[in-house]
N, C-alpha and C positions, 0 to 999 in steps of 0.2 A: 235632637241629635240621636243616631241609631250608630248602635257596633252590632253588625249582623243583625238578627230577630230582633236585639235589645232596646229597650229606650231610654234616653240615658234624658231626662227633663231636664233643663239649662234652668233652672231656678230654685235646683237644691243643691246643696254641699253631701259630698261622697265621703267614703274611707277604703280603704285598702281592703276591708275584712267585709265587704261589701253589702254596708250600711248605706241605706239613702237620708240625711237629714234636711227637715224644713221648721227655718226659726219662722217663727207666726205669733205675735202676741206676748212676747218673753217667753213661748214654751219652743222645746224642738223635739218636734216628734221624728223617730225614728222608725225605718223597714228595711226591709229586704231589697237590695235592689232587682231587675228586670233580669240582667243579665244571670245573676247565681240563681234567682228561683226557675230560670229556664236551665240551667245548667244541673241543678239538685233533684228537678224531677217533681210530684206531685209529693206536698206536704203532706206529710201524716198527724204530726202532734207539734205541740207547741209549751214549754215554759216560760212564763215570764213574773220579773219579782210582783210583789203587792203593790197596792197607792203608797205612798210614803217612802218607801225604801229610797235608803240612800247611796248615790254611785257615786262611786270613784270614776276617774281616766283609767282607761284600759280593765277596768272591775267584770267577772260575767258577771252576764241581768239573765241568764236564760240560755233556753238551749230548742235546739228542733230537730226535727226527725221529720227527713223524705226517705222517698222512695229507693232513693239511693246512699244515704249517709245520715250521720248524726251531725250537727254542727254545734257548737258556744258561739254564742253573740256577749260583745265584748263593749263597751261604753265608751265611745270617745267624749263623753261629756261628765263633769263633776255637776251634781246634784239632784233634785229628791226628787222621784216619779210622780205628778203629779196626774198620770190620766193612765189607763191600762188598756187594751183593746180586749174588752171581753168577746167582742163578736168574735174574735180571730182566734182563742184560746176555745170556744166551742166549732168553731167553722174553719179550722186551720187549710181549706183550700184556697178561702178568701185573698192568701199571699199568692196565688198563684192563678188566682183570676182575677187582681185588683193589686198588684204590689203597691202602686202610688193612691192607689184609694184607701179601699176599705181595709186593707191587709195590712195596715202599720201596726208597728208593737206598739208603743208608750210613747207617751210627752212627757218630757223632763222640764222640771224650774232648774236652771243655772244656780250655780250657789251664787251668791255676792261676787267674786271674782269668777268671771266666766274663763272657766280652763274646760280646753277642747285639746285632743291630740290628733291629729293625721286626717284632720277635713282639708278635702282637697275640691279642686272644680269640679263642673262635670269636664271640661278638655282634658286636665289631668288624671281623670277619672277613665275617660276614651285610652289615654296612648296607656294609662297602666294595664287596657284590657289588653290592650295589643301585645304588652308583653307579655299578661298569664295566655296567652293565644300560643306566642314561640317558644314559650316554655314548658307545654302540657307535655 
């Protein structure tokens, strides 16, 4: 599925703050989606927490810097980072020539009780672009 340039993959769950997630294996690694890293411009720098740290729902893990703004990246998932993307934290273009590949933040382990807030489809993902589109 495409909104404009974007590519919105039908086999991951989205968020509002526009986060791509894929459960794979009990982890769910988490990126940037298509559409905001075309929208933010050429990445410049990247934070993201250590192995281990622990997330809350809606907790920052991090923060990045393009060419056009600063953003917080925000957790819709409770529990501990079990993988970090060091290539993206030295090659922070990686999200902007690879967002569903190479350019993901981190995989998270779920705690025991899997608490997610605001994963949404990729359809529900489509029409929410359409409304940041009439509301710019």
């Amino acid at each position: 599925m495409r909104f404009g340039d974007a590519e919105i993959p039908e086999d991951l769950s989205y968020t509002e703050n526009h986060l791509w997630v894929n459960m794979k294996d009990r982890l769910y690694t988490l990126g940037w989606t298509d559409y905001v890293q075309i929208s933010a411009g050429d990445v410049n720098h990247i934070d993201l927490p250590a192995k281990g740290a622990l997330l809350n729902v809606g907790q920052e893990f991090g923060s990045i810097e393009t060419s056009k703004w600063v953003d917080r990246l925000y957790s819709p998932l409770k529990g501990r980072v079990a993988e970090v993307n060091n290539r993206v934290l030295k090659n922070p273009e990686l999200i902007n020539c690879a967002p569903f590949g190479e350019g993901w933040f981190i995989a998270v382990e779920p705690s025991e009780e899997i608490q997610s807030e605001g994963l949404i489809t990729p359809e529900e993902y489509y029409e929410y672009l359409k409304f940041c589109e009439k509301t710019k």
